[in-house]
C-alpha positions, -999 to 999 in steps of 0.1 A, spaced: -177 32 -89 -160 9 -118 -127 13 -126 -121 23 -163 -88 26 -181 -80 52 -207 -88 86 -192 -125 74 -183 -140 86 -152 -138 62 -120 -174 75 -110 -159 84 -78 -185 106 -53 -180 143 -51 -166 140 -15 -132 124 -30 -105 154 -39 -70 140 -47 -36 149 -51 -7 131 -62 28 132 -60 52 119 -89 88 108 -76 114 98 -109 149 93 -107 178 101 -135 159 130 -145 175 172 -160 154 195 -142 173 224 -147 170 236 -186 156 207 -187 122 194 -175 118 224 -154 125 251 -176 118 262 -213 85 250 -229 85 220 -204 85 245 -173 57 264 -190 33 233 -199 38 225 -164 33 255 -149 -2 257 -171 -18 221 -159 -13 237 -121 17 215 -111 43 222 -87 78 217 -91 93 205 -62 130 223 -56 163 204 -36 153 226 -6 121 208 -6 131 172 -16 161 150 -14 154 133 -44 156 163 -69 192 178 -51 204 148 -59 192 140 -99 154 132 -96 124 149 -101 92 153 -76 63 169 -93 31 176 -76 -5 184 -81 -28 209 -78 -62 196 -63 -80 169 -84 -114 157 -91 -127 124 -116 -126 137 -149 -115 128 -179 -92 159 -177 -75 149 -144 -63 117 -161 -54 134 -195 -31 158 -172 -13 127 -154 -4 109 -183 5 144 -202 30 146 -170 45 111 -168 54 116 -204 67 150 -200 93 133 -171 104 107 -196 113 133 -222 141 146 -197 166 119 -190 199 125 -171 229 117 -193 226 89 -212 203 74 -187 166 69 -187 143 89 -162 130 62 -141 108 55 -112 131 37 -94 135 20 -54 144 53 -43 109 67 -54 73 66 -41 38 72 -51 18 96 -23 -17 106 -33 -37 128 -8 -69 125 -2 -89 152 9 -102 145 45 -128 164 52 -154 134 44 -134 117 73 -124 142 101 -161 157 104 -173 123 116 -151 106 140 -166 72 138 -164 75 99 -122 86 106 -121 54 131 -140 29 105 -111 40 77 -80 35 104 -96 5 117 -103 -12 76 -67 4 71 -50 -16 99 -66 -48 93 -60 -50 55 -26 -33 61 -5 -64 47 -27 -66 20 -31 -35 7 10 -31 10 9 -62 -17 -23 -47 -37 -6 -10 -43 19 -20 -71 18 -34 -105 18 -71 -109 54 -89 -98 65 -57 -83 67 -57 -45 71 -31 -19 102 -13 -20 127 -23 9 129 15 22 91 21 24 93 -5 57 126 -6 70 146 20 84 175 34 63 203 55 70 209 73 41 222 109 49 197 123 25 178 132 58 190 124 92 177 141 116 138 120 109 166 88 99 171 88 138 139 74 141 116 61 112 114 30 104 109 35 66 97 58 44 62 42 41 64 24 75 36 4 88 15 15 117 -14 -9 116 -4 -31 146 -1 0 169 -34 13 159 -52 -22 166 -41 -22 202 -53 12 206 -84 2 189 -83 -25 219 -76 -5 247 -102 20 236 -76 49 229 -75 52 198 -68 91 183 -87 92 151 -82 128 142 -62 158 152 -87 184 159 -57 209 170 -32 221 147 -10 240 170 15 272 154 43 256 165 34 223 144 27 239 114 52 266 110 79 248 126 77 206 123 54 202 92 79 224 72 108 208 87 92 173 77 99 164 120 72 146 128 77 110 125 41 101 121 45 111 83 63 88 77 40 62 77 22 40 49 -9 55 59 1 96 70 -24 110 90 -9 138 104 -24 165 81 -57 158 94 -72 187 113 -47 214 93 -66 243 83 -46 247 53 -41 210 43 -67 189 57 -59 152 42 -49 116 42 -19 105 25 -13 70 12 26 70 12 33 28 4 32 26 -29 60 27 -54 71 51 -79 59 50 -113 56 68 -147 26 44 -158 -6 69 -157 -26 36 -156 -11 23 -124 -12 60 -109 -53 57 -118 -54 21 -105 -41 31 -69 -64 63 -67 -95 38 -73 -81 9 -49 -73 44 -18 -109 59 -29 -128 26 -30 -114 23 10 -125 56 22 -163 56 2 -164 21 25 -155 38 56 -181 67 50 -212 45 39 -201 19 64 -215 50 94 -242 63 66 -259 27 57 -246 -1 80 -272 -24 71 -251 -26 37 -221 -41 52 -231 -64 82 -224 -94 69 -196 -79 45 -179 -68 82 -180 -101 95 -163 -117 69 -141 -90 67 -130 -90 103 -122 -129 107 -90 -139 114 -96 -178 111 -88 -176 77 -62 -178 48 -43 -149 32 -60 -153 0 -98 -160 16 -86 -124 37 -77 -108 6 -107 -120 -12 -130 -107 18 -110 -73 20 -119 -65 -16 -160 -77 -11 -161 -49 15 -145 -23 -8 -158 -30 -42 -189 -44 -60 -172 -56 -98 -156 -85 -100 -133 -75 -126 -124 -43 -103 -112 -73 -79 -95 -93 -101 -69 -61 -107 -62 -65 -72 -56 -101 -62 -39 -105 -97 -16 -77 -83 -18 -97 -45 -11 -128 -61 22 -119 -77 43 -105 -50 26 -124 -23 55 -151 -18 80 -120 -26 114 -124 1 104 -88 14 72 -100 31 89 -127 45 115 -110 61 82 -88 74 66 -120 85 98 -130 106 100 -95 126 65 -94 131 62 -63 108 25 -66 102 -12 -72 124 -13 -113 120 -46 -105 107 -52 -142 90 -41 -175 90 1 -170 76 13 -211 80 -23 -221 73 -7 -241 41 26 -241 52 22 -261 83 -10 -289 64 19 -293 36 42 -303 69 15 -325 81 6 -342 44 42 -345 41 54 -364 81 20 -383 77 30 -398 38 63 -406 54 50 -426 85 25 -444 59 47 -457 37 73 -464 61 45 -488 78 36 -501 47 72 -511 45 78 -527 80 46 -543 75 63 -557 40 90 -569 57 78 -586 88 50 -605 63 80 -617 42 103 -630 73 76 -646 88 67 -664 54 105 -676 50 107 -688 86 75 -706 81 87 -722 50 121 -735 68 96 -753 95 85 -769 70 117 -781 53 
């Protein structure tokens, strides 16, 4: 696997279906994007067009449209770019049709290469959890941080019966699953899919659990067996959209060889699971466990690196949003310490000063 840009293949293994859901705001739908020639191009690339019944965003001037199942081919990515520029054509008013804080970027991943193997499903919620933070600041374009309604709850009216209780629209789960990892009870797959579930709370979107950064609760559905990734911002840049489905992929190909060849990863484990460490060593090690090109990396810390200091992470930091996976104050608090122990030197160096030079002047009167 390399990422390529363009409409290259990724070289992504067989076992990785996708699907992706495209969230822009200020957009016509009706006799517009939806309808006429536009309607029709859609229709013939296999795209659904999602309806106000079925989305908030679109009763109330977006657009939501979402594909049909996807595999790494030149194609795919042709059809994703053919269908962000087919959204732009169709601005509201005199407004442009934008991917703006009120939109997201889900892409599903089919599961099946998880859920028949539970220690391969645990390995990808365990990598998941740990490199939660990170991978929240690794999912956008550079200087673009996580949306404020992906982690924190928002009562918007657009939905309020799950507003009663999510905590965004992309929450975090990562801390609860790493106590659960350390109690032993961690539930990494729902083998039953019960009538009442999927006729009645899947279509009535009443499950919490979706709403998560990480959605798992498809898992185990006979008719839509998948992972969704659910942090990420909207966008209308196809090369961003192809960024995030190699950084998602790259995470569950780990969690798959990690149970198929673990010899491969020993060591790349242990780095990856200490905590004594920066943010930026953690980052660094996330990334050696997932990919092999250093220029694949680079794409990813460049995009860590710009938002990392953002005030929406802070804020996180100060409600204990995230797993304290690494080492947050590491700089912070030797920057304290560099700072109180330059102040004490030089104020020494000062009293010493002085005391030398009264001692000098009353030594000099003596001798007058």
């Amino acid at each position: 696997m390399k990422y390529e840009g363009k409409n290259k293949e990724l070289g992504l293994p067989d076992y990785i279906i996708f699907g992706i859901e495209i969230e822009a705001n200020n957009v016509k739908t009706k006799n517009g994007l939806y309808d006429g020639e536009s309607g029709k191009h859609i229709d013939e690339l296999g795209w659904h067009k999602a309806t106000g019944m079925e989305e908030s965003l679109v009763k109330h001037g977006g657009a939501e449209l979402v594909s049909p199942k996807l595999k790494d081919e030149e194609k795919t990515y042709e059809n994703i770019e053919s269908i962000c520029n087919q959204i732009k054509k169709y601005p509201l008013k005199d407004k442009e049709a934008v991917a703006d804080e009120k939109c997201g970027l889900h892409i599903h991943f089919d599961a099946k290469c998880l859920a028949k193997d539970p220690r391969k499903m645990e390995a990808f919620r365990q990598i998941t959890a740990e490199a939660e933070e990170l991978i929240y600041k690794m999912c956008n374009e550079e200087g673009n941080p996580i949306r404020k309604d992906a982690i924190s709850k928002k009562y918007d009216g657009l939905n309020l019966v799950s507003s009663l209780w999510r905590k965004g629209m992309a929450a975090p789960t990562g801390k609860k699953v790493l106590k659960k990892i350390e109690k032993g009870t961690l539930k990494v797959s729902y083998k039953k899919f019960g009538m009442l579930r999927r006729n009645v709370v899947s279509k009535f979107k009443l499950d919490e659990r979706r709403y998560a950064g990480i959605n798992l609760t498809n898992v185990g559905n006979p008719d839509k067996n998948t992972v969704e990734f659910r942090m990420a911002n909207g966008t209308l840049d196809p090369n961003i959209i192809k960024q995030n489905i190699f950084l998602y992929a790259s995470i569950i190909k780990t969690s798959v060889e990690m149970v198929d060849f673990p010899e491969k990863y020993t060591t790349k484990l242990d780095k990856f699971y200490n905590r004594d460490v920066s943010e930026k060593e953690k980052a660094e090690n996330f990334l050696d466990l997932i990919m092999d090109s250093e220029e694949d990396k680079k794409i990813y810390m460049d995009r860590w690196d710009s938002v990392r200091e953002a005030d929406i992470y802070k804020e996180a930091d100060k409600r204990r949003i995230f797993p304290e996976t690494f080492k947050k104050d590491e700089f912070k608090d030797l920057s304290r310490k560099v700072v109180r122990g330059r102040i004490t030197q030089v104020y020494n160096m000062i009293k010493e000063a002085l005391t030398n030079t009264k001692e000098k002047g009353e030594m000099s009167g003596d001798a007058r």
